[in-house]
C-alpha positions in Angstrom: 122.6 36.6 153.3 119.5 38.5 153.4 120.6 41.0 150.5 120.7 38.3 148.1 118.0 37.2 145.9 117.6 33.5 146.3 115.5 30.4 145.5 115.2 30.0 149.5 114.8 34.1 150.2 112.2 33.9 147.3 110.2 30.4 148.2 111.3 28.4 145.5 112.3 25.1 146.3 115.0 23.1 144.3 114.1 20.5 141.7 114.0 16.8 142.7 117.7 15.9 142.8 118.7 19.7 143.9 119.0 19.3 147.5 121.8 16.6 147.5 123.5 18.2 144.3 124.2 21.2 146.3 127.0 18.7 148.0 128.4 18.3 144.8 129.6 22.2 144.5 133.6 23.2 144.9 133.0 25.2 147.5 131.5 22.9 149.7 134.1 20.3 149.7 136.8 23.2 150.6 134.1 23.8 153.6 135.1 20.2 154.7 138.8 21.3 155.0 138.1 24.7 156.5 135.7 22.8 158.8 138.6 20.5 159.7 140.9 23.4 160.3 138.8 25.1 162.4 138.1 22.1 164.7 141.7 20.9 164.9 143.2 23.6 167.9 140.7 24.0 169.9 141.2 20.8 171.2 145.0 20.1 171.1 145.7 23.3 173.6 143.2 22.0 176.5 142.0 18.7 176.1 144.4 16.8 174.5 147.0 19.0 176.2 146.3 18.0 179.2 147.3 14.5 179.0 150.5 15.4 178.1 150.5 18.1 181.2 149.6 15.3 183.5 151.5 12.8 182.2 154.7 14.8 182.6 153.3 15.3 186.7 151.9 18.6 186.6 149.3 19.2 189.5 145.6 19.0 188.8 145.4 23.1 189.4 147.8 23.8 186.9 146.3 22.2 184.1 143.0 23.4 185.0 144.6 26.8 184.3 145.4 25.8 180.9 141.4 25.9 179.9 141.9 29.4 179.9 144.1 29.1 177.2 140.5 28.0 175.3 138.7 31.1 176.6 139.5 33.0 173.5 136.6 31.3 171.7 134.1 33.0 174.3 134.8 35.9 173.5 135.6 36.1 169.4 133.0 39.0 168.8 135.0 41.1 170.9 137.8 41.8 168.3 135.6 40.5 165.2 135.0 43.8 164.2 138.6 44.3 163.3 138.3 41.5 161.1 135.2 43.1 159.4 137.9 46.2 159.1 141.4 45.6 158.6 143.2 44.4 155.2 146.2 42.0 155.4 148.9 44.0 153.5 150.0 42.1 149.9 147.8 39.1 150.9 144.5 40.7 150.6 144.7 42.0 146.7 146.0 38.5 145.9 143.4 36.3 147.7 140.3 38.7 149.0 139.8 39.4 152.3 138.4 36.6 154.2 140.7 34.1 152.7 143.9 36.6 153.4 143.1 36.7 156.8 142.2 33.0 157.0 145.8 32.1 155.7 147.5 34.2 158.1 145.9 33.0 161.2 146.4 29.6 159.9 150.5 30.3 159.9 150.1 31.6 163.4 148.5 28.1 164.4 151.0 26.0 162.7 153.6 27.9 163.7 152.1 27.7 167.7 151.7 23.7 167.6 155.1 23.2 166.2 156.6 25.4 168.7 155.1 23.2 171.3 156.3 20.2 169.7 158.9 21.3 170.6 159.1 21.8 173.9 158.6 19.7 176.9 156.5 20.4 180.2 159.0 19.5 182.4 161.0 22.5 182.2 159.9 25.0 179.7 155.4 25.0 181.3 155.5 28.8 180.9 156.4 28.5 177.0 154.1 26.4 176.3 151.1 28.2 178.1 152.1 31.2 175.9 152.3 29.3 172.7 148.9 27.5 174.2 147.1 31.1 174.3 148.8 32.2 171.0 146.7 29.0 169.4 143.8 29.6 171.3 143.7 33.5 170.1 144.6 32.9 166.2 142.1 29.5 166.4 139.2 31.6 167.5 139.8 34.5 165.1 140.1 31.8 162.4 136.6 30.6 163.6 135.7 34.3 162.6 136.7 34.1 159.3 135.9 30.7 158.2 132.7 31.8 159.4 132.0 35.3 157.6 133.8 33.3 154.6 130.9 30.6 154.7 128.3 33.1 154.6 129.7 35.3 152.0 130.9 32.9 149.5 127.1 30.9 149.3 123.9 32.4 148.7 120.7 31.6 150.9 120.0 28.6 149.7 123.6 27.0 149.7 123.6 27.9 153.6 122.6 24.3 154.9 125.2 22.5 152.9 127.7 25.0 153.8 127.0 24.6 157.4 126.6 20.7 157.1 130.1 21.0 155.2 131.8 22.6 158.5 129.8 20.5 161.2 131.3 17.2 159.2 134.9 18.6 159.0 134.2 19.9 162.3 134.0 17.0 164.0 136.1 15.0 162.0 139.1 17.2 163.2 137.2 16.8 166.9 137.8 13.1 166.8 141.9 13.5 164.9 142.4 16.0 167.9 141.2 13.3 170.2 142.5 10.0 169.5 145.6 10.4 166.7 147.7 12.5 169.5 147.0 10.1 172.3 148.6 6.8 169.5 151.0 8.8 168.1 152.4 9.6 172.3 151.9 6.0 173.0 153.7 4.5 170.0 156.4 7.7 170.0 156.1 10.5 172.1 154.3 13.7 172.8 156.4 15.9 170.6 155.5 13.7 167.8 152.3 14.1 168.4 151.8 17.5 168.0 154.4 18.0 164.6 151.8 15.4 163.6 148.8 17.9 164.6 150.8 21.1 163.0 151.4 19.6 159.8 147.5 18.4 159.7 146.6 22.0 159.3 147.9 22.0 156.1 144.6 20.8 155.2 143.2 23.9 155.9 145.8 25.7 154.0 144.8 23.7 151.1 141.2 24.9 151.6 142.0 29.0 151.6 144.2 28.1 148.2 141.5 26.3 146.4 139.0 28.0 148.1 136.6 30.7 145.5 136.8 34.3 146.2 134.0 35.1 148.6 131.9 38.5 147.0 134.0 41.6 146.8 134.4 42.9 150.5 132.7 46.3 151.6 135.0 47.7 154.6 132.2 50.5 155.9 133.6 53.4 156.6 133.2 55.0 160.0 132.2 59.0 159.6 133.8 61.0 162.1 132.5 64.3 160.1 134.5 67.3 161.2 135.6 66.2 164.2 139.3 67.5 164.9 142.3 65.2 165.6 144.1 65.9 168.7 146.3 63.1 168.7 147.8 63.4 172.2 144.6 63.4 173.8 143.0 60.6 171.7 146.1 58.3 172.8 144.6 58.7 176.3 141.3 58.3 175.5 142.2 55.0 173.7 144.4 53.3 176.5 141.2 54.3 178.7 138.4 52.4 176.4 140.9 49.6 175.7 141.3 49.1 179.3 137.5 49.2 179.9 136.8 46.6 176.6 139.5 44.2 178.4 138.4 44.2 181.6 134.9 43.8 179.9 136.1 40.8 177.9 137.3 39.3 181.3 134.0 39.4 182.9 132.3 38.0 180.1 134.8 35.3 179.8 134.1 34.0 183.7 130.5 34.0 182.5 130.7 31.9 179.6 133.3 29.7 180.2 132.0 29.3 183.9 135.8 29.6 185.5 136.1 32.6 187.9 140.0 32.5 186.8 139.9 35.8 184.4 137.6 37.7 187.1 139.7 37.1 190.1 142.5 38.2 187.5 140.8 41.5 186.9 139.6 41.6 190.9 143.5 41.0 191.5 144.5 44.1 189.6 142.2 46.2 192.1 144.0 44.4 195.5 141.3 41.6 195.9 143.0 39.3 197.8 143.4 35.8 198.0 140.7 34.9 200.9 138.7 37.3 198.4 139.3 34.9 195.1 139.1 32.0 197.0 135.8 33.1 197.6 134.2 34.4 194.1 135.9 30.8 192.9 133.7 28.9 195.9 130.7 31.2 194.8 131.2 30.3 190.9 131.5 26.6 191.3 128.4 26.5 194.1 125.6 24.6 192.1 123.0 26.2 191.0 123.7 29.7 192.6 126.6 29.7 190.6 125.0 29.6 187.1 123.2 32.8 188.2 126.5 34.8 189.2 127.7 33.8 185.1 125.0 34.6 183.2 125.0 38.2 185.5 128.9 38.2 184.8 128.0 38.3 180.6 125.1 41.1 181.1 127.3 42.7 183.2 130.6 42.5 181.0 128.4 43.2 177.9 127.2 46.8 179.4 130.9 47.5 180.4 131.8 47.0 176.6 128.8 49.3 175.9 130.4 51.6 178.2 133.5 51.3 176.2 132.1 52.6 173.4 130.0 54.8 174.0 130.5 58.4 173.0 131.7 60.8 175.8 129.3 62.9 176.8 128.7 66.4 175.7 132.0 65.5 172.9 132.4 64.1 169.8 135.6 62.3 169.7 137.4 60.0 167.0 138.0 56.8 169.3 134.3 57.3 170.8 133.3 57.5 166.5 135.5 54.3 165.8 134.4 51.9 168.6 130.7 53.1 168.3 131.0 52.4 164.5 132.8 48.9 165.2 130.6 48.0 167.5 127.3 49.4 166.8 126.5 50.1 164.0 126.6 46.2 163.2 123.6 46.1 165.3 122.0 48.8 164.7 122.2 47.7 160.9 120.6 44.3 162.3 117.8 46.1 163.3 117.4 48.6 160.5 117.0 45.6 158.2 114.9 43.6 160.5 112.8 46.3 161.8 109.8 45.1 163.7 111.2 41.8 164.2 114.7 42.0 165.0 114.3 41.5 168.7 111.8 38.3 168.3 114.1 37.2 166.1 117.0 37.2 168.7 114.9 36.0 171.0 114.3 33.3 168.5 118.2 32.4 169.1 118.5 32.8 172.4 115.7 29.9 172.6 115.5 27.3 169.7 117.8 25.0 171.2 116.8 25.4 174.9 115.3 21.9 174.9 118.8 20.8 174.2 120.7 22.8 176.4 118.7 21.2 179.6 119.9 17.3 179.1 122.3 18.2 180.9 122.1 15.3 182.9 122.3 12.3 180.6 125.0 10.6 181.9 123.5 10.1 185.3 120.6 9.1 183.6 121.8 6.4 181.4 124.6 5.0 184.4 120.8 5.7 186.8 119.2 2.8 183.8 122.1 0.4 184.5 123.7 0.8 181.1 127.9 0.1 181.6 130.2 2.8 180.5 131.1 0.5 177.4 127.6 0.5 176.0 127.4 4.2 176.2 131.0 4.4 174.7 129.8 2.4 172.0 126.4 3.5 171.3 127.2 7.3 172.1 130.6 7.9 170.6 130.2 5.3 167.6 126.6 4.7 166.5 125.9 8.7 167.5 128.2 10.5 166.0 126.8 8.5 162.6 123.5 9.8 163.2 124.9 13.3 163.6 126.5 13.1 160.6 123.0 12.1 158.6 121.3 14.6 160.7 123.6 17.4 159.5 123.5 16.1 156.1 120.0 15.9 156.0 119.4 19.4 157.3 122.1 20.6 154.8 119.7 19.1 151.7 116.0 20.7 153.9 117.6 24.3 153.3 118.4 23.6 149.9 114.7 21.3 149.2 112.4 22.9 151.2 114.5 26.9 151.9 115.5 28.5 154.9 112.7 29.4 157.1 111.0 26.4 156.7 114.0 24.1 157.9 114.3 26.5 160.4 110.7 25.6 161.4 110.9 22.2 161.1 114.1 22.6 163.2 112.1 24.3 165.8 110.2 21.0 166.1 113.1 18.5 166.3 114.5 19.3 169.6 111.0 18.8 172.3 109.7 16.6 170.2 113.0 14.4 170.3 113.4 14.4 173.8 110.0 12.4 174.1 111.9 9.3 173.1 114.1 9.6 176.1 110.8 9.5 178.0 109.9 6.0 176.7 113.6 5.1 177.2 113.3 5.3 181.1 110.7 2.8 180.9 113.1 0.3 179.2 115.4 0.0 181.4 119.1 -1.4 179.9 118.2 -2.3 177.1 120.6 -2.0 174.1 118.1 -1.8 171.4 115.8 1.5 173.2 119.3 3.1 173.6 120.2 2.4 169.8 116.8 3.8 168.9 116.5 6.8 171.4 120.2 8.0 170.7 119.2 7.8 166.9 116.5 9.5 167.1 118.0 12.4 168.9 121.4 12.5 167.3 119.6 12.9 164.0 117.2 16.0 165.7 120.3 17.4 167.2 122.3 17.7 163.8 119.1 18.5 161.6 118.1 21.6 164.3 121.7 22.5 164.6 122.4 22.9 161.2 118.9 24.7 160.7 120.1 27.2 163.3 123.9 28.2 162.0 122.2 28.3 158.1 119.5 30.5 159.9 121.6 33.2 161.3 124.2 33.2 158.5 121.6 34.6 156.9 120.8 37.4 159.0 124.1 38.9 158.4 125.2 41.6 155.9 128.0 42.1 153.8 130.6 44.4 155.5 129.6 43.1 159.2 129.3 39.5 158.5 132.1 38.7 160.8 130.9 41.1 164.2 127.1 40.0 163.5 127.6 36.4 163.1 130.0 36.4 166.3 127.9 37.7 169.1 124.8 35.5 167.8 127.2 32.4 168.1 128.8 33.6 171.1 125.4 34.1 173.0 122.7 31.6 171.7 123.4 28.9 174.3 123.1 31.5 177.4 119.5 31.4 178.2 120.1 27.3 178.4 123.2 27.6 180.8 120.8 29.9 183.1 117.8 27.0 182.9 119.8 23.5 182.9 121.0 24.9 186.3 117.9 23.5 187.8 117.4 19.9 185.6 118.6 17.5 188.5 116.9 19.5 191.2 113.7 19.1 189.3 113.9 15.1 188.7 114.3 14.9 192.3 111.8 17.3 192.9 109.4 15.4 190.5 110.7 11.5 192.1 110.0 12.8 195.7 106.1 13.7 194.2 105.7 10.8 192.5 106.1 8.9 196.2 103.0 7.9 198.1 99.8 9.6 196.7 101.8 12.5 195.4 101.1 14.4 192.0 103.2 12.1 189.9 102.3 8.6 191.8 100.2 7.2 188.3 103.8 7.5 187.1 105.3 4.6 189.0 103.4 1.6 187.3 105.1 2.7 184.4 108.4 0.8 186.1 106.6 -2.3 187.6 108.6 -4.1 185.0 111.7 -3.1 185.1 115.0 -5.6 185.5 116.4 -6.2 189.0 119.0 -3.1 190.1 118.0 -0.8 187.2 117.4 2.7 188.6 118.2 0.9 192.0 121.6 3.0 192.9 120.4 6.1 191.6 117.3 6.3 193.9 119.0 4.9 196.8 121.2 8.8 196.1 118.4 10.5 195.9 116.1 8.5 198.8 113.2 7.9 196.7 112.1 4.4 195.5 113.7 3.2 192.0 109.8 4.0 190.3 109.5 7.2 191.8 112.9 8.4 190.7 111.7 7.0 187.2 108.9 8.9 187.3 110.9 11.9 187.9 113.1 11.3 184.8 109.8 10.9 182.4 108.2 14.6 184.3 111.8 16.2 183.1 111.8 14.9 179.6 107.9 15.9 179.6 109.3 19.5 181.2 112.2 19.3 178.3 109.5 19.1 175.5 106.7 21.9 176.9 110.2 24.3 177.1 111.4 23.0 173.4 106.9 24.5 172.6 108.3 28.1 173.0 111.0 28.2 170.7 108.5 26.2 168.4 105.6 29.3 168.6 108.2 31.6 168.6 109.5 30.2 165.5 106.3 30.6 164.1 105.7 34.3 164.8 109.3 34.6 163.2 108.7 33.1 160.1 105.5 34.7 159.5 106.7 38.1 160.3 109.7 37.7 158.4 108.3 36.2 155.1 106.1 39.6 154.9 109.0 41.5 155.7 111.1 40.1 153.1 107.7 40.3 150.8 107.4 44.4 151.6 110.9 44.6 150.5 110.8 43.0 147.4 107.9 44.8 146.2 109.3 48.0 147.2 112.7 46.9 145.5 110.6 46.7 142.2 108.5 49.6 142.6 111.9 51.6 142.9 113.2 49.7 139.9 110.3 50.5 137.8 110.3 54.3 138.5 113.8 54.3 137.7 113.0 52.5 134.5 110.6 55.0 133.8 112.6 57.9 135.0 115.3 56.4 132.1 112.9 56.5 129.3 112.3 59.6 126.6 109.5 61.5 127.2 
């Protein structure tokens, strides 16, 4: 974190072999397990869960209910500053804070996926829905503390390999989740399955017992000054904000999960009827208006929470102190620490993996090439997930080599720069060996930037908020891209239909002259353009990809420079403090 006096905070890279020996530490093996722990529910109650749903004949509208047993893991930051806050009786002198809490929300997910091993969908669809959300809740307020845990038990320079630690177990647990419950049913049965899945968790119990003590915990106290209790009053007063933060959490959560479910839940509370939900549900799904209605949804949900907690005007209050101290002082002491830079640096966030966020259109775009769903399977799933892994790793050993805001930097760069390659792919055609290179390239650009990016803002947090600061950056970093991959397939089509006749893009279409019989062939015949043109119109978005992926590049830029002097101001003033309090000390 930035309070920490580091050899990435200070510049100084590690020696020759110190970037790989950082792999070597205790503490980031038990990240693997905690990684695997984290990853391991969030699949089972949706995903995998609905297999099991259908299998067992539920309708297609029932089991899209379910994924709102996931929505929990929107909307984490909501309740993470209680988990700055709160002490786990007897657990939390024994083991520290993070790992007390991390234990008990653990229990709470073993003790959910047994339950449901227990139970079939048949007759008992209601129990398992409530042990579903119980997962999905204690899951996602794990993810809070596995997270604050990562960033408090490592200094800056530990970060990457901390982060690499949980993107490997991470996905690890993704593909266990996966495939293992889907055998285990075929070979047994569903029930099985998931005692198979609750007993896996042990592995993260194993990681919180061997786990180090992350740095003493600072719970910051909230002042309320001489503000008087009046307790009946103050119980009113709570029900009233807690009312406003849920219905605030429910109009975020249509917004970042993209399902209108919890809003026409809220709506329904107020007499909306059904011709009136049908309607915000029509509206939601509508492509691309739709994207605009959720990202005004969060905005929208996020000033209702401000509402929330803001102080009642003209009176000082205890709940108004409490939930404006929760909430935001935790910014507020972002901004103190970062002043002058704090909001480029969020804007840094919201953008360093926009040139990611708008391929959203890949599948199309191989299936467009001619490539067979086996190829992708096997190139994608197999050969991809590999180069993942060695991007993660390798961005793990850059934070540790080369420090933190230069891999965040070089980061910046991966992203547009990657995306070229799928530029050059288009003009391939189906061919195995471009696909191998091309998803290589950009597998190993995604994990490298990724990893840059959670090592990046664990740093930013500080001891006492780690939890509520690191939460609303995860829980918001991918918004600006939702709003802007809204319009990727309407711009290759805009960008084939110019690239016809004598259009702007026409000196495109020779590009294609050679490409094999039927490649490209269905996909223009969809979009009524010639297979060339539409070509054409995949190379102008990969081109548009890149030129977006140039902002978050500058901006990263302007970040690094303004925060290196920053961080230079402060240390000099940190020893000019130290040496007039050295001098204060001495006899005169």
């Amino acid at each position: 974190m930035t309070d920490q006096a580091t050899p990435a905070a200070t510049g100084k890279p590690a020696g020759r072999f110190g970037g790989l020996a950082v792999y070597g530490e205790r503490r980031v093996f038990i990240m693997l397990l905690l990684g695997f722990s984290a990853g391991l529910p969030n699949l089972l109650i949706f995903d995998t869960l609905s297999a099991w749903l259908r299998e067992s004949g539920q309708t297609l509208e029932v089991i899209g209910f379910f994924a709102l047993a996931t929505l929990s893991y929107s909307l984490k930051f909501v309740w993470a500053p209680l988990v700055d806050r709160t002490a786990i009786p007897l657990l939390t002198p024994l083991l520290g804070h993070r790992r007390s809490w991390m234990l008990v929300t653990q229990a709470v997910v073993i003790f959910g996926l047994w339950s449901i091993s227990g139970l079939n969908p048949s007759n008992a669809l209601v129990a398992i829905a409530l042990f579903a959300t119980l997962v999905g809740f204690f899951g996602a307020t794990q993810d809070i503390v596995i997270d604050a845990w990562r960033i408090e038990a490592a200094d800056d320079s530990r970060h990457g390999a901390m982060a690499a630690a949980y993107q490997m177990g991470y996905r690890v647990a993704m593909i266990v989740a996966g495939a293992v419950p889907l055998v285990l049913a075929d070979l047994y049965n569903w029930n099985v399955s998931y005692a198979v899945m609750a007993a896996l968790m042990g592995f993260g119990i194993a990681g919180v017992l061997f786990a180090p003590r992350e740095k003493a915990h600072s719970i910051r106290a909230i002042p309320v000054g001489d503000t008087p209790s009046r307790p009946k009053l103050e119980i009113l007063e709570w029900i009233a904000r807690l009312i406003v933060i849920a219905a605030a959490a429910m109009v975020v959560g249509s917004g970042l999960t993209a399902q209108a479910g919890p809003l026409n839940g809220l709506l329904g509370l107020f007499g909306l009827g059904a011709e009136g939900q049908t309607a915000i549900a029509d509206a939601w799904a509508a492509k691309p208006g739709g994207v605009y209605l959720q990202v005004a949804a969060v905005f929208g949900g996020l000033a209702l929470l401000v509402l929330a907690c803001w102080p009642l005007p003209g009176t000082r209050t205890r709940p108004g102190a409490y939930l404006a101290g929760s909430f935001g002082e935790p910014v507020a002491d972002f901004y103190k620490r970062f002043s002058g830079v704090a909001t480029l640096i969020l804007a840094l966030i919201c953008v360093y993996r926009l040139a990611d966020f708008v391929l959203n259109i890949m599948n199309p775009f191989y299936l467009d090439l001619g490539f067979s769903k086996i190829e992708l399977a096997e190139v994608r799933k197999v050969f991809g997930v590999v180069m993942t892994t060695l991007g993660v790793f390798i961005g793990g050993w850059s934070v540790a080599k080369l420090g933190l805001i230069r891999t965040m930097v070089i980061g910046a760069f991966m992203s547009p720069v990657s995306n070229l390659v799928f530029a050059w792919l288009a003009t391939q055609g189906p061919s195995i060996p471009a696909l191998t290179i091309a998803i290589g390239v950009d597998n190993i650009a995604t994990g490298y930037a990724g990893t840059a990016l959670i090592a990046y803002m664990s740093s930013l947090t500080s001891i006492g908020f780690t939890a509520t600061q690191y939460a609303l950056f995860s829980s918001l970093y991918a918004l600006p891209g939702k709003l802007i991959a809204s319009q990727s397939g309407r711009i290759v089509e805009a960008s084939a239909r110019a690239a016809e006749g004598a259009g702007p893009f026409s000196a495109l279409r020779p590009l294609f002259a050679r490409l094999p019989e039927g490649s490209l062939a269905a996909g223009a015949a969809t979009s009524g353009v010639t297979p060339a043109a539409l070509g054409a119109g995949y190379v102008v978005f990969f081109l548009y990809s890149t030129i977006i992926g140039v902002f978050a590049v500058v901006l990263a830029f302007v970040v690094a420079s303004k925060q290196t002097a920053l961080q230079e101001r402060q240390k000099a003033a940190a020893e000019e403090d130290a040496a007039i309090a050295a001098t204060a000390g001495q006899p005169s």
